[in-house]
VOGU-3710 file (C-alpha; in Angstrom, 3 decimals, decimal comma):
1> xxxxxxxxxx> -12,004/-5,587/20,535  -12,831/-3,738/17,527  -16,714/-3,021/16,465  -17,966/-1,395/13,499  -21,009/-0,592/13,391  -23,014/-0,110/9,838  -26,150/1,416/8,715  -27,905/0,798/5,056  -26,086/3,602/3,888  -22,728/2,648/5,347
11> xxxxxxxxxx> -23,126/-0,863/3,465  -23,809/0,904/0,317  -20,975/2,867/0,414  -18,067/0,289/1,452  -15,743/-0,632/-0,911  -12,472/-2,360/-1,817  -8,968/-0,007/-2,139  -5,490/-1,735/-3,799  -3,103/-0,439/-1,644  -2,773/2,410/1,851
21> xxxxxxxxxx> 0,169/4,067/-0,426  3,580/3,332/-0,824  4,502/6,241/1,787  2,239/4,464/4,276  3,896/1,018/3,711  7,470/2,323/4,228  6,322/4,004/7,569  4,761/0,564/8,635  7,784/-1,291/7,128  9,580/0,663/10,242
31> xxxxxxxxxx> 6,658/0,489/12,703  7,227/-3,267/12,110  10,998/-3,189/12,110  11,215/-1,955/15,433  9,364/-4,175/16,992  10,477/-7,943/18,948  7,529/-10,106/16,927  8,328/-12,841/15,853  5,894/-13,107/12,720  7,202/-16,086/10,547
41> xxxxxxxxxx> 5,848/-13,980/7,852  8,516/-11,445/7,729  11,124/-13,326/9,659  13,620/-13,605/6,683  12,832/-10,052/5,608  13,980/-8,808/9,394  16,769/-10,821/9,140  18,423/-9,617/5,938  17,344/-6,012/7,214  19,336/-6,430/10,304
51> xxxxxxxxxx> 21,947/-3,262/11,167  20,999/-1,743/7,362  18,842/1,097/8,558  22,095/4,073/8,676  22,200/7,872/8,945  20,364/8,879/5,392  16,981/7,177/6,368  17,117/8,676/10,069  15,165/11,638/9,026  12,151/9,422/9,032
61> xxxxxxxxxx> 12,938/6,526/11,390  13,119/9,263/13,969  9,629/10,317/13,682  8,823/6,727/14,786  7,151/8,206/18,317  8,172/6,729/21,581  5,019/5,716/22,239  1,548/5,877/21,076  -0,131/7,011/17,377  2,319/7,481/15,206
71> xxxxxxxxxx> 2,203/10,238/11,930  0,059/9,433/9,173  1,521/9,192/6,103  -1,235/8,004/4,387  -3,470/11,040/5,344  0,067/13,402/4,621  1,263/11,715/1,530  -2,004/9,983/-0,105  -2,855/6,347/-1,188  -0,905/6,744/-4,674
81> xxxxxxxxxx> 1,511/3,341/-5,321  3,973/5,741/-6,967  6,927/6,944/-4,774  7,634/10,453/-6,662  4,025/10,993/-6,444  4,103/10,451/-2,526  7,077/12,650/-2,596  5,162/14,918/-4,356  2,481/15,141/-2,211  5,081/15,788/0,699
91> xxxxxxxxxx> 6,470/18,551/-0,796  3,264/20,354/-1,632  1,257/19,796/1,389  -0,153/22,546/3,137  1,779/23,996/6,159  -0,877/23,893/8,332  -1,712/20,285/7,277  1,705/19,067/8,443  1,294/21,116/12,147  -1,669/18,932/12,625
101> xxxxxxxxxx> -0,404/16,161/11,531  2,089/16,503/14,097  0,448/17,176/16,963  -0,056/14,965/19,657  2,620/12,212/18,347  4,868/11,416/21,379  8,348/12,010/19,966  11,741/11,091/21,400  13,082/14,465/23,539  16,159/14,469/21,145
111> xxxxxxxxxx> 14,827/13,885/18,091  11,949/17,081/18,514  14,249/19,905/17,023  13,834/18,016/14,046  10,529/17,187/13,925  9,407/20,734/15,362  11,316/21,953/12,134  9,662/19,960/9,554  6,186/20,314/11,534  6,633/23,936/10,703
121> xxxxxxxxxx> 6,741/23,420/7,541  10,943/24,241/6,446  11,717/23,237/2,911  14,725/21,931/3,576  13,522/19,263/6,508  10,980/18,275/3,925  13,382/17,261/1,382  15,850/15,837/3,855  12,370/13,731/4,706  11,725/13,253/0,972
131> xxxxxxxxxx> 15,569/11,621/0,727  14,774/9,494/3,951  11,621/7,836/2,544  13,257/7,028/-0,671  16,159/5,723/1,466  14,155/3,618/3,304  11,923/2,801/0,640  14,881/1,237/-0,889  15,946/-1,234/1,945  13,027/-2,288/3,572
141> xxxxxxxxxx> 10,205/-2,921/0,566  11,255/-1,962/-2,769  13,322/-5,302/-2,662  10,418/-7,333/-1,429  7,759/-5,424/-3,374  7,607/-8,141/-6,222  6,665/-10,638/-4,270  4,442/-7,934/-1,964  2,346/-6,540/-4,490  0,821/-9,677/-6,352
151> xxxxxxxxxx> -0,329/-10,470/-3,155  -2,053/-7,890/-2,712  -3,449/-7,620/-6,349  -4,793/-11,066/-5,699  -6,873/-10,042/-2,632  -8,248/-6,909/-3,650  -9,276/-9,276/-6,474  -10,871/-11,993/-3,952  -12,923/-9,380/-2,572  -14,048/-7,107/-5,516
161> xxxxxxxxxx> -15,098/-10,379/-6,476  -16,799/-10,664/-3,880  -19,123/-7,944/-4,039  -20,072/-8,553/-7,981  -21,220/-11,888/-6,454  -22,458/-11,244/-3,335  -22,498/-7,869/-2,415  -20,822/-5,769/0,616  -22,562/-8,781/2,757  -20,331/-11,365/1,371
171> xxxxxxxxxx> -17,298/-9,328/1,225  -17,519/-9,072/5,262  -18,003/-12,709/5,936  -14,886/-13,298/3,754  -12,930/-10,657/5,574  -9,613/-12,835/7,525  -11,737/-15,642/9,244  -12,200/-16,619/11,442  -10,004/-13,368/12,509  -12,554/-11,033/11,614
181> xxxxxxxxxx> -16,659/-11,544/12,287  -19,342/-9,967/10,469  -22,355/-10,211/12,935  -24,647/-7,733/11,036  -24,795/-5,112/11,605  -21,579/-4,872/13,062  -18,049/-5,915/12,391  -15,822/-7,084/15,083  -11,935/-7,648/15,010  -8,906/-8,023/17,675
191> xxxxxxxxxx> -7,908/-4,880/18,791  -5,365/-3,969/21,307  -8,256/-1,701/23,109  -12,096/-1,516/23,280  -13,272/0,700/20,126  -16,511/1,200/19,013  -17,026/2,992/15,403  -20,071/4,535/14,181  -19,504/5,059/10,385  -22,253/7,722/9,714
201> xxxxxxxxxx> -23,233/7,175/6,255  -19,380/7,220/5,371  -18,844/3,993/4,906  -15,801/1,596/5,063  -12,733/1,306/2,732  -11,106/-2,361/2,931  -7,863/-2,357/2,229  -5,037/-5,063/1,932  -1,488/-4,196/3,359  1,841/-6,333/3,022
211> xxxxxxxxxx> 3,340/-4,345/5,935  1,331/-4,028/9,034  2,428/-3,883/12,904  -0,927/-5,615/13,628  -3,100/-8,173/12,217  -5,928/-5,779/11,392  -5,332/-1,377/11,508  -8,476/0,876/11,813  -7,040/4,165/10,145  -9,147/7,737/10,079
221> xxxxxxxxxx> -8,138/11,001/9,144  -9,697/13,325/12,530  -8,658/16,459/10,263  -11,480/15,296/7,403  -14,462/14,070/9,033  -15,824/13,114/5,380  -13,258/10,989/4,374  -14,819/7,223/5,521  -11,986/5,000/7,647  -9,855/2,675/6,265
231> xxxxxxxxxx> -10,031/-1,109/7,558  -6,225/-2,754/6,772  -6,343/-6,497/6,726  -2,913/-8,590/5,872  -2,280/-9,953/2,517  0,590/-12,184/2,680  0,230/-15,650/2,635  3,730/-16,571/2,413  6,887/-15,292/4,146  7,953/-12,923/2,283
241> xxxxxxxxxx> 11,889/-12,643/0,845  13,620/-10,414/-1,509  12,506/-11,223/-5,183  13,300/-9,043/-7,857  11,856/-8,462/-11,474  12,329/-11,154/-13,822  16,026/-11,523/-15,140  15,478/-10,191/-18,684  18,244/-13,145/-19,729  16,691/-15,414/-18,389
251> xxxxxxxxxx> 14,113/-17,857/-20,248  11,242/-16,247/-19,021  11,821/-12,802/-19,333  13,278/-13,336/-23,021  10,047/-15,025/-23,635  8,034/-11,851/-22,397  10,539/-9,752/-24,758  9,385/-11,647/-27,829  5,750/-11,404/-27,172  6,033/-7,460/-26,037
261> xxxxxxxxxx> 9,462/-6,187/-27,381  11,876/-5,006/-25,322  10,577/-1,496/-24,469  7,128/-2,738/-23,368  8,171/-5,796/-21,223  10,384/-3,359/-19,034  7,484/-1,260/-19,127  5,499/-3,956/-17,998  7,764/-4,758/-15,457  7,797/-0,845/-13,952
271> xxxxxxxxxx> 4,391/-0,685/-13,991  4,303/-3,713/-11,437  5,556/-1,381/-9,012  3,045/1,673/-9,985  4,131/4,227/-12,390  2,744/7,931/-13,897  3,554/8,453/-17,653  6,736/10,633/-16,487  8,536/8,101/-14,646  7,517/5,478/-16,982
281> xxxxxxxxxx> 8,946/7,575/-19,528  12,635/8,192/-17,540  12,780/4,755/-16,586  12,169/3,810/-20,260  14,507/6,437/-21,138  11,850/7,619/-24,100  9,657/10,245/-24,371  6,419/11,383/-22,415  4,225/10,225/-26,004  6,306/7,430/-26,547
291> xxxxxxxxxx> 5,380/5,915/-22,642  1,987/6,974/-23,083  1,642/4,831/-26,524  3,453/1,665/-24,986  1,132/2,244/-21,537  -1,579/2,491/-23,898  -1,062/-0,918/-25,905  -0,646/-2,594/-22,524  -4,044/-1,096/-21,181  -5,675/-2,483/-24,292
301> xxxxxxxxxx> -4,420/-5,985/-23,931  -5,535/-6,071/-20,045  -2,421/-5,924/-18,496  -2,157/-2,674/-17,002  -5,274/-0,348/-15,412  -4,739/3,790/-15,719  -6,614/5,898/-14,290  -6,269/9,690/-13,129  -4,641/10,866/-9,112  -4,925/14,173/-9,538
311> xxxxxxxxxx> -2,557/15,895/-12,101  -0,901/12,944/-13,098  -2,169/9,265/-14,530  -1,167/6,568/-12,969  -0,132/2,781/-14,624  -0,769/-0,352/-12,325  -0,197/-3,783/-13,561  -3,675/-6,187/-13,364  -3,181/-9,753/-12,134  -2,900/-10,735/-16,115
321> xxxxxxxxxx> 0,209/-8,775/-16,030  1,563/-10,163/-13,304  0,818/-13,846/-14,223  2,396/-12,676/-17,565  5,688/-12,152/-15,333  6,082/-15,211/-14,120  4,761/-13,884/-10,197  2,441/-16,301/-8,381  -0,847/-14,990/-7,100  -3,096/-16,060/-4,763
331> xxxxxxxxxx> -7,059/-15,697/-4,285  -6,445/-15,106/-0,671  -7,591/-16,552/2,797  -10,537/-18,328/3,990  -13,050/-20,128/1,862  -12,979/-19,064/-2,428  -15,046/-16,970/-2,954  -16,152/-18,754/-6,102  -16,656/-22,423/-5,176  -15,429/-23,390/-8,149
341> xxxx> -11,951/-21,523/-7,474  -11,595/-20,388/-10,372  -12,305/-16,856/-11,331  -15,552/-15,844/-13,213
//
């Protein structure tokens, strides 16, 4: 069992995250790959994935640890939904960050030259590590991620909702019952141990997932005592199969053409899977002022959100956009948060 326990201050300061990361979904994607579950949820997706994983995404499937914690990618690589920015991250993080990272994860005896080599921080294992998380990026959720990410859009949406209408109080009865209780003022969840969290004034960041090993994750960074935990709670509602972007020839997408244009549908379409200016630019094939102006026409009509990670701005499509697409979304689990079920 799971318990978190919350003070006034840890109530004020709880709130709602989109996504753990892309780099943190891939690693899960694996974490939930390896294992014999039979979760109807992803039973088609570990079908079709079946004997795919191969030699150029073994840099990272062999830092799955034999046992125990496994590396955090989310602490290592950040939250960002953009792989290049991940990537980024990688290949800028401090040495000594990656050591401790590192430490304590129970890694298979032949697979510790390599991880000893990219723990101490050689350029080379990080890119081979950078190739392996595009690699497997590429096979086990960038396929699925269409039908992934409005799912999570839509929850994230249920329960910032639920805090303009009933505050952090409401958000934690709606949290995955009858999974999850809120007995104030403590949370309690299935765990596979006995944990007991004190939040100290930190707070709680909820965050929907599409790939998870468990039903509900507790994740904390123990190298930055500041940063508040993340609770993960599942988003899909459907089992989820491979299901690309609209078909530009198809009815639907050259409807979205004639409303947009060209350009800004497909940029529409990229930003669905989270995009910076620069690789909305390359995979526009315009320039950096040209994707800012079409990013910028989108923002105004409420279909993308931008807002600044770091050095770079980041694009993310808004359920509008995504109901613009043609994707289904969902309110969630559990009771509507809005009786009326429709949204304010």
């Amino acid at each position: 069992m799971l318990r978190i326990h919350f003070t006034a201050e840890d109530l004020a300061r709880t709130r709602v995250a989109a996504t753990i990361g892309v780099a943190a979904e891939t690693y899960h994607s694996l974490e939930l790959l390896r294992e014999n579950r039979d979760d109807p949820h992803f039973r088609s997706w570990r079908s079709a994935l079946a004997g795919q994983l191969g030699p150029d995404t073994r840099p990272l499937t062999s830092l799955l640890p034999v046992r125990g914690p496994g590396l955090d990618l989310l602490a290592l690589m950040g939250d960002v939904p953009s792989l290049e920015h991940a990537v980024d991250n990688l290949l800028h993080a401090p040495v000594s960050r990656i050591r401790r990272e590192f430490e304590g994860v129970d890694f298979h005896p032949r697979h510790l030259p390599w991880a000893r080599r990219l723990s101490e921080g050689d350029p080379e294992a990080r890119r081979e590590l950078a190739t392996a998380l595009r690699a497997c990026h590429h096979l086990t959720v960038e396929p699925y991620w269409h039908k992934g990410r409005p799912e999570l859009v839509a929850l994230s949406s249920r329960y910032t909702d639920a805090v303009l209408e009933g505050g952090v109080d409401l958000l934690l009865r709606s949290l995955c019952t009858p999974l999850v209780r809120w007995c104030p003022p403590t949370l309690e969840a299935p765990y596979p141990r006995k944990v007991e969290v004190r939040l100290r004034g930190r707070g709680l960041i909820i965050t929907p997932t599409v790939f998870s090993p468990r039903a509900v994750s507790l994740l904390w960074d123990p190298l930055d005592s500041e940063q508040p935990p993340r609770l993960t709670v599942p988003a899909l509602r459907e089992p989820l199969v491979g299901a690309g972007p609209a078909d530009p020839d198809d009815p639907a997408g050259r409807n979205l053409e004639s409303l947009l244009g060209r350009t800004r549908a497909a940029a529409l379409r990229v930003t669905a899977e989270g995009s910076t200016t620069t690789e909305l630019a390359r995979r526009l094939d315009v320039s950096v002022a040209a994707a800012s102006q079409h990013a910028r026409v989108l923002r105004n009509a409420n279909l993308i959100t931008t807002s600044r990670r770091g050095g770079s701005v980041l694009h993310l499509i808004t359920p509008l956009g995504i109901a613009l697409l043609g994707a289904r979304v969902h309110r969630g689990v559990g009771a509507p948060v809005n009786p009326s079920g429709d949204r304010p």
